[in-house]
N, C-alpha and C positions, 0 to 999 in steps of 0.2 A: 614656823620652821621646825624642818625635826630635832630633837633632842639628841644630841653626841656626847660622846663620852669628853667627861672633863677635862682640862687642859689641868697638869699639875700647880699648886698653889705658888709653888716660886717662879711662875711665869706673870703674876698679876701683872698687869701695862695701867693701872687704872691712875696713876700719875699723871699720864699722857690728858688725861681731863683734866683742866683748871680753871677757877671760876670764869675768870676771861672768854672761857670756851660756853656759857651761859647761849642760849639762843643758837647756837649752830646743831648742826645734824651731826648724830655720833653714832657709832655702833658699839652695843655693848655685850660681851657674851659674859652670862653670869652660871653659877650653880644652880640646880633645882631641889627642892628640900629632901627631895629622895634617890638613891641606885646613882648616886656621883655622878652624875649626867647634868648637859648643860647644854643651856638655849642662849639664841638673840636677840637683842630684840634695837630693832633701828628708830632713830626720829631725833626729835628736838630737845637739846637738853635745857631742862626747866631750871634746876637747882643743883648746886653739888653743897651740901652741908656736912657737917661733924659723921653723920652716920649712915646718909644713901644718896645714890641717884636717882634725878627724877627724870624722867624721858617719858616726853608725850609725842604716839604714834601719828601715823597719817590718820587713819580713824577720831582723833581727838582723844581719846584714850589715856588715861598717863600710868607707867609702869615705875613701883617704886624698888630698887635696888639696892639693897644693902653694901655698904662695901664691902664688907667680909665674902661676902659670894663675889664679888667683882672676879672672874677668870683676865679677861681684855677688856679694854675700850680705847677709842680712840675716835678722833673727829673723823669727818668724810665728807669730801666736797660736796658743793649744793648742786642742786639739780641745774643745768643750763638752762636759763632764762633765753626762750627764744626773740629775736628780731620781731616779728608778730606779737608776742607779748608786750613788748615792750612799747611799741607803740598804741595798740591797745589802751594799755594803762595810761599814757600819755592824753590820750585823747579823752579818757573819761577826768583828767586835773584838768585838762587846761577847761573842761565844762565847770568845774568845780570852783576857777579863780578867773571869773571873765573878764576882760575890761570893754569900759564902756565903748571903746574905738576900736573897731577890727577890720579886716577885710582880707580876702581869700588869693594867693596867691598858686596856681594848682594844688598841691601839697603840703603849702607854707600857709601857717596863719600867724598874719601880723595885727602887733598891739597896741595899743597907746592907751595912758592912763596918767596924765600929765603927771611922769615919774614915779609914782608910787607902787613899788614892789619891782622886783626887777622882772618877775613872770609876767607883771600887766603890759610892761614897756620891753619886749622884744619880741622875735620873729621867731614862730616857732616851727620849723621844718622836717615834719614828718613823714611824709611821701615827695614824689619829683616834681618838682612845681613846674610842668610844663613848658620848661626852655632848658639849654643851656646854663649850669649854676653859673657861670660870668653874668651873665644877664639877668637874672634873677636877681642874684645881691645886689646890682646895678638900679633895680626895683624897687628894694626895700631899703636901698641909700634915699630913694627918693621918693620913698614916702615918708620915710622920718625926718626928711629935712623938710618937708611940707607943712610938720608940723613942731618945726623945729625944737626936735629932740634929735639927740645924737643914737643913729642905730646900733639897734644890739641884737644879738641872737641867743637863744637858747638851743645849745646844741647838745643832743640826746645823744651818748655813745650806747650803742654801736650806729645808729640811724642815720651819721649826717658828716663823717669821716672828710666828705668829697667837700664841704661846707666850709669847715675845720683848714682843709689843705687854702682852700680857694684864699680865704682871710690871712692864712698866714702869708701868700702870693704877696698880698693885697698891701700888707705890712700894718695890718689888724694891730691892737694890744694881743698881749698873750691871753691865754685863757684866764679865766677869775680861779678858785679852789674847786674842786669834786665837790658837788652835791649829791650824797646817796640819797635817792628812792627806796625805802626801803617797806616790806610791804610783810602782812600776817590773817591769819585765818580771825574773821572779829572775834569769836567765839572766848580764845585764850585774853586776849585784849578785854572783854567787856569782864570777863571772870576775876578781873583786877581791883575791882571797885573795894572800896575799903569802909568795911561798915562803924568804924572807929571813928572816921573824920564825918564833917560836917557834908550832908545832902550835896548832889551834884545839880542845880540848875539849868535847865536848855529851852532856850526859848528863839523865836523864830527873828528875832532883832536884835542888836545889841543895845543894850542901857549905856548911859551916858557914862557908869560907872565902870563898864565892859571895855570901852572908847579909850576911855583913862589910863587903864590899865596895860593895855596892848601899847608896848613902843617897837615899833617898825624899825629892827638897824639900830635899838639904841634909841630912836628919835620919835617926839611928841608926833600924832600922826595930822597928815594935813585934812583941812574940811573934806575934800573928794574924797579920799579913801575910804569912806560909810558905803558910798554909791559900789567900789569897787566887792568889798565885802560883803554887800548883800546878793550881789547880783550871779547868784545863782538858785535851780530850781526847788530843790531840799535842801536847806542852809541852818543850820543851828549854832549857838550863840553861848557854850557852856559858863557856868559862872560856879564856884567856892568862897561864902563868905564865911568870917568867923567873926560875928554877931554885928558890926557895923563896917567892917572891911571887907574889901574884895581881895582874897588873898589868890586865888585860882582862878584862869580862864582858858578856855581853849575853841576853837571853830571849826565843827565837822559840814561837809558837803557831800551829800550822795548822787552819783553819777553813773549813767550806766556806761559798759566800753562797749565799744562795736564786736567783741564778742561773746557780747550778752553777759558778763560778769558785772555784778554791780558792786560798787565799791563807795567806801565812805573815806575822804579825804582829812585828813587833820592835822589841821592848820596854828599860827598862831596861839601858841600853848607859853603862858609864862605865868611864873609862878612869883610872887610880892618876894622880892632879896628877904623880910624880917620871918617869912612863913618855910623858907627851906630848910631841905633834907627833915623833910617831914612826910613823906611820899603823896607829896599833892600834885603833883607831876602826874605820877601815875595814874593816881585818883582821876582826876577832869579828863585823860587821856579813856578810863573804864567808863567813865561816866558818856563821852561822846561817841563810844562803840555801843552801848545799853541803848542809848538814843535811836543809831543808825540801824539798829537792828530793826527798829520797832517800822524804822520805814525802809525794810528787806534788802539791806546793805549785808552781803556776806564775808565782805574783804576788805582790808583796813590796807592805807597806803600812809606813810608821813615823807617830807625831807628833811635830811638833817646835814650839815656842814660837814666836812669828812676832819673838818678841826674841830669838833665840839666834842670832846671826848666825854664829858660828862653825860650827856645827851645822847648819845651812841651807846653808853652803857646801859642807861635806862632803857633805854628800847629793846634790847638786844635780851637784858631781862625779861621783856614781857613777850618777848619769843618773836620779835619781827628779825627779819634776814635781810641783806641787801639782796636788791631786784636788780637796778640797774645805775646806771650813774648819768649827772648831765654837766654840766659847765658853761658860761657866759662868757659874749664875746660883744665888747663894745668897739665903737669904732671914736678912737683918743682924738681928740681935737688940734 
């Protein structure tokens, strides 16, 4: 962008940036060391510390800022996430977390995974499943009571609005909490790795010690759930010990989406309650993009609770943005 003349210094706005504002899109106009002129420069903001900001462009690039030269900044919306995106993405996870019981209703693919996870065991409705939606959910009433589980949906906003209406007709539960999709370029994600802690592990199976570690909701996992966790094409198994513990895990899946993007899913990330706030979070999270790279995953996708605030901050640090959002809909007994 061309260079213009400065904007006077008792104009600064660089307040308007606060850490909070970490991983969003911001525009910042600063000074240039020479002729009192001054550029833009737009993208992601990395860090805001004691002495600069950091914003890395769309190129990958990262531009550092003093704040003394700071002229403006200020956040700026994220780019709209199209409908075709989003389902896109949709379709290259639900390849990433399969369950073993499926079947194809036009558009809708339904699940079963005797309970375990609530993606294995619901219907997930991406394109029109060729009928009338009354009849459809009429469908997948009666396939989960077939296998008597109570049906549930996974319903993708924007994608499934007409689904959403129909259930609440129907006198559904309310929806469960927001789950953000939130998604990033792997490149910033794998650049995370921390050569301070202990090697990151990825192997194509989990150890018994991996199994242990991972609690689903809180809860010990049942024997089927190994079947459900393996069972995709690219699958790895990250591990962090620190000499006889497992204090780190996480599980990436690479998938391609129907518009040729390939992405690595990452999953199941928890870190031992005695080994936190130690950035091992991070770490197996850099460690499972290092991985996916090596089998040509360019895009990094996780979900996170829209109530996990802890979780949402660390992400948000290592530059992922929300995508999209979805929500669950069971049908109450």
């Amino acid at each position: 962008m061309a260079a213009e003349p400065a904007t006077p210094a008792a104009e600064i706005w660089v307040d308007r940036i606060r850490a909070g504002h970490v991983g969003r899109r911001v525009v910042v106009r600063y000074r240039l060391p020479a002729d009192d002129l001054a550029t833009d420069v737009l993208g992601r903001l990395v860090d805001r510390h004691e002495g600069a900001l950091r914003i890395r462009r769309a190129d990958e690039s990262v531009v550092e800022v003093p704040l003394a030269d700071v002229v403006a900044a200020k956040p700026v919306p994220e780019r709209r996430v199209t409908r075709r995106e989003v389902r896109a993405l949709e379709a290259a996870a639900a390849k990433g977390w399969r369950a073993p019981d499926t079947a194809q209703l036009g558009g809708w693919l339904l699940r079963a995974a005797r309970g375990f996870t609530r993606r294995a065991n619901s219907c997930l409705p991406l394109a029109h499943p060729g009928m009338p939606v009354p009849a459809a959910v009429a469908e997948v009433e009666r396939w989960y009571a077939a296998r008597q589980q109570a049906p549930s949906f996974q319903v993708i906003i924007p994608l499934a609005e007409a689904v959403d209406a129909h259930l609440d007709a129907l006198g559904w539960a309310e929806p469960s909490e927001d789950v953000l999709v939130m998604t990033s370029p792997l490149g910033p994600v794998a650049d995370a790795l921390r050569p301070d802690l202990a090697s990151v592990a990825v192997t194509a199976e989990p150890d018994d010690a991996w199994l242990a570690a991972y609690h689903y909701r809180g809860e010990t996992l049942p024997a089927h759930a190994r079947h459900v966790l393996v069972h995709a094409d690219t699958v790895g198994f990250a591990a962090v010990d620190d000499g006889s513990r497992r204090v780190a895990i996480a599980r990436g899946a690479v998938t391609d989406a129907p518009d040729g993007r390939r992405w690595v899913g990452i999953t199941a990330v928890e870190v031992e309650p005695a080994a936190r706030r130690r950035g091992l979070g991070t770490h197996v999270v850099a460690g499972v993009a290092r991985w996916a790279r090596r089998h040509g995953a360019n895009d990094v996708y996780l979900q996170v609770s829209e109530d996990n605030a802890p979780a949402l901050a660390t992400y948000r640090r290592l530059g992922f943005v929300e995508h999209h959002r979805y929500h669950y809909r069971i049908l109450s007994s």
